[in-house]
C-alpha positions in Angstrom: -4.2 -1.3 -20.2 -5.5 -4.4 -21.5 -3.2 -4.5 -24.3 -0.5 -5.6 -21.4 -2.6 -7.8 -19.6 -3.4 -9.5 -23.3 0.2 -10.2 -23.2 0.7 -11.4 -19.4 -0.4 -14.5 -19.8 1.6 -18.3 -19.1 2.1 -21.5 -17.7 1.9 -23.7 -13.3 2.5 -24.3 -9.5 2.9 -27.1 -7.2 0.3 -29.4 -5.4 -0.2 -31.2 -2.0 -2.0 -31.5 0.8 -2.1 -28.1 2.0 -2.6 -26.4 -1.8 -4.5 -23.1 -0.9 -7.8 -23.9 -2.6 -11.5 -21.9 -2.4 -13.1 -24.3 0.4 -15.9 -24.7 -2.6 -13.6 -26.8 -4.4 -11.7 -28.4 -1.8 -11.8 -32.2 -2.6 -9.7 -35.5 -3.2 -10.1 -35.4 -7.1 -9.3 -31.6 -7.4 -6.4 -32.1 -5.6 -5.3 -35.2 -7.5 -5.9 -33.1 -10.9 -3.7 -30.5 -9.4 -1.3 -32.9 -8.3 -0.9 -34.5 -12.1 -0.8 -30.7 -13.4 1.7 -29.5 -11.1 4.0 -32.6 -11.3 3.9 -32.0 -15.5 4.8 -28.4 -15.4 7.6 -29.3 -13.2 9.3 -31.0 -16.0 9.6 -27.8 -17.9 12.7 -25.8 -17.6 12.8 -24.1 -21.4 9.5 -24.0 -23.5 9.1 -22.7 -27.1 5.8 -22.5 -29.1 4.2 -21.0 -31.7 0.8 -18.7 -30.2 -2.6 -17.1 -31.0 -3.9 -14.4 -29.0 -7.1 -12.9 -29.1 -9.0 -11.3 -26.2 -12.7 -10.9 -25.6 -12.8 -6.7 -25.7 -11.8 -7.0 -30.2 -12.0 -10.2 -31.6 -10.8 -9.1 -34.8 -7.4 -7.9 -32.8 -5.2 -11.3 -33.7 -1.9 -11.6 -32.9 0.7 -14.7 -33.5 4.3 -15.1 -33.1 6.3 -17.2 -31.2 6.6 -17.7 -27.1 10.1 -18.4 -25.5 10.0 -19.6 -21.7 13.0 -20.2 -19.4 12.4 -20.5 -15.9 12.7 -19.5 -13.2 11.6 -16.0 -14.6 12.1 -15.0 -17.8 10.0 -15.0 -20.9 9.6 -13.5 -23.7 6.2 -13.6 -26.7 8.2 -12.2 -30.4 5.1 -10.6 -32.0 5.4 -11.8 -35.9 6.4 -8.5 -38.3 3.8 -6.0 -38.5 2.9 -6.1 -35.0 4.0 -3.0 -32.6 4.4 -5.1 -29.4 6.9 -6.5 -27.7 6.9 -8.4 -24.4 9.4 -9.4 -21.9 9.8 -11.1 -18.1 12.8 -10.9 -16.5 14.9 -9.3 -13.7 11.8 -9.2 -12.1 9.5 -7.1 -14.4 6.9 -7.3 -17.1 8.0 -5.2 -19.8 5.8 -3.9 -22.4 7.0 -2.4 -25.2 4.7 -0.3 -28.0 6.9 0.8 -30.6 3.9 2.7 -32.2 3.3 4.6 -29.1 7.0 5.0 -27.9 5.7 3.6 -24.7 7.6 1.2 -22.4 6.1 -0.2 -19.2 7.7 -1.6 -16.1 5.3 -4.1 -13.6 6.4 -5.7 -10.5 6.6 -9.3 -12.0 5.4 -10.4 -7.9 2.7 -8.2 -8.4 0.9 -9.8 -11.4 -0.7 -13.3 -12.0 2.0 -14.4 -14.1 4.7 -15.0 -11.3 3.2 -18.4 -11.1 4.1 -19.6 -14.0 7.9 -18.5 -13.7 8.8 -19.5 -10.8 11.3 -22.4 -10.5 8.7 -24.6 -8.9 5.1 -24.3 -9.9 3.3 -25.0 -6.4 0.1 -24.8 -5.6 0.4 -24.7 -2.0 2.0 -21.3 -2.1 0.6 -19.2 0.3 0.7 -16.6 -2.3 -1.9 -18.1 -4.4 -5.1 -19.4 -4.3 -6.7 -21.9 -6.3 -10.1 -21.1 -7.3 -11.6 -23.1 -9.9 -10.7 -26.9 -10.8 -12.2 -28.4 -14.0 -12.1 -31.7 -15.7 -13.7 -30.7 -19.6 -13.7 -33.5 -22.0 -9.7 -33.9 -23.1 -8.5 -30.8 -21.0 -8.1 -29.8 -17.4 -8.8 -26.1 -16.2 -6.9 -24.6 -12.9 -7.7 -21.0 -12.2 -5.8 -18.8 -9.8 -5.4 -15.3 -8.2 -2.9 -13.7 -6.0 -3.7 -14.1 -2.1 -5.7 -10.6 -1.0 -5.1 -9.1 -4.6 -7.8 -10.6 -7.0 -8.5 -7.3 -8.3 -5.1 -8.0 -10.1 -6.8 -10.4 -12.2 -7.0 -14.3 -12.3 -5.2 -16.7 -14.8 -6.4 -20.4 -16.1 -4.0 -22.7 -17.0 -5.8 -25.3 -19.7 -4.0 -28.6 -20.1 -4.4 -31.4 -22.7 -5.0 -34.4 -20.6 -3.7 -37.1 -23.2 -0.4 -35.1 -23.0 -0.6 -33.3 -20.0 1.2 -30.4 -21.9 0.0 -26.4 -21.5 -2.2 -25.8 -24.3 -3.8 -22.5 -23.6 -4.2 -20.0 -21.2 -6.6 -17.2 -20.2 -6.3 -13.8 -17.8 -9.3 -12.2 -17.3 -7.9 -8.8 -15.9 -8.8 -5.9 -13.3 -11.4 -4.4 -16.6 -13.1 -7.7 -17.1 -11.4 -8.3 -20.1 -10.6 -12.1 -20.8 -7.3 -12.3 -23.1 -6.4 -15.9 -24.4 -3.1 -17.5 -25.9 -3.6 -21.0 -27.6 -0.2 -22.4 -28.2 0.1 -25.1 -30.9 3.9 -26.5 -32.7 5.0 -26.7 -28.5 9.1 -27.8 -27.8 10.0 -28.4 -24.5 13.8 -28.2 -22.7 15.5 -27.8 -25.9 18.3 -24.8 -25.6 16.6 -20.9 -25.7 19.3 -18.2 -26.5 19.4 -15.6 -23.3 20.2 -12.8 -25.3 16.3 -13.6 -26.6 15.9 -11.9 -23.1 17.4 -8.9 -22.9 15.7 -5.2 -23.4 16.6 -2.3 -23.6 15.1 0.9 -23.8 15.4 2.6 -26.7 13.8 5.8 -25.2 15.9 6.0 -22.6 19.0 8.4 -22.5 22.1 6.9 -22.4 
């Protein structure tokens, strides 16, 4: 299981005055940094970037490749060759493909963390979602979140570059414990993404 969650794993929401935060962290300069964040993301409609992942249960387990983002709701992370996986969002699923195994598997896109990120507008005052850690680290800003009465789904932190207020990392930490991170590095943003990047099929399935 935490193979998928390894690969669920992306990008915002939206902030204002009523942004559904833990009352711990409820104050005028979180809410500003969530403002900034949430007003950055915005600007993305298309994103393409080389990626790491790693995740804390192997740490010898690396994968690269190369993530393609359309919003709203559809991505896509093209393992490079070698690599069994394959991962898709769209028509409202996570898709996870093992080719080794033969396996595919269908999630509820609404019923994971990563719905955030691919929605058309990334807000933070979605009911939804709640905000529940905010922090300001030397050159990079941290927002945590989990779905409203599901955090046993797992929680996902958005880690921004504040110079460029781009997404430069992200982490889930999922229903096992295990915290799975893609560092993103070579980023373009709103430059044309080929749908057909998009579409799956399964091969196991009878026609």
């Amino acid at each position: 299981m935490w193979k998928i969650w390894v690969c669920v794993v992306i990008l915002g929401w939206s902030a204002s005055a009523g942004a559904v935060l833990d009352k711990r962290i409820d104050t005028p300069e979180t809410r500003k940094i969530l403002e900034q964040v949430e007003a950055a993301y915005n600007t993305i409609g298309t994103l393409e970037a080389k990626f790491a992942q790693f995740n804390s249960k192997s740490e010898d387990d690396l994968q690269t490749g190369t993530l393609y983002l359309s919003r709203p709701g559809r991505m896509r992370l093209v393992y490079e060759k070698g690599s069994p996986l394959e991962f898709y969002a769209v028509n409202g699923y996570l898709i996870y493909h093992d080719k080794e195994a033969k396996e595919v598997s269908y999630f509820e896109l609404s019923q994971t963390p990563v719905e955030m990120i691919l929605q058309k507008e990334l807000k933070f005052d979605d009911p939804r979602f709640v905000v529940t850690d905010v922090q300001d680290v030397l050159d990079e800003y941290y927002v945590t979140a989990h779905k409203e009465g599901a955090k046993e789904l797992g929680s996902l932190t958005l880690v921004i570059d504040k110079d460029t207020m781009q997404l430069k990392q992200w982490d889930v930490l999922d229903m096992q414990g295990i915290k799975s991170t893609v560092s993103l590095f070579d980023t373009k943003v709103n430059i044309p993404v080929d749908k057909k990047l998009f579409l799956f099929q399964n091969p196991y399935q009878k026609k």
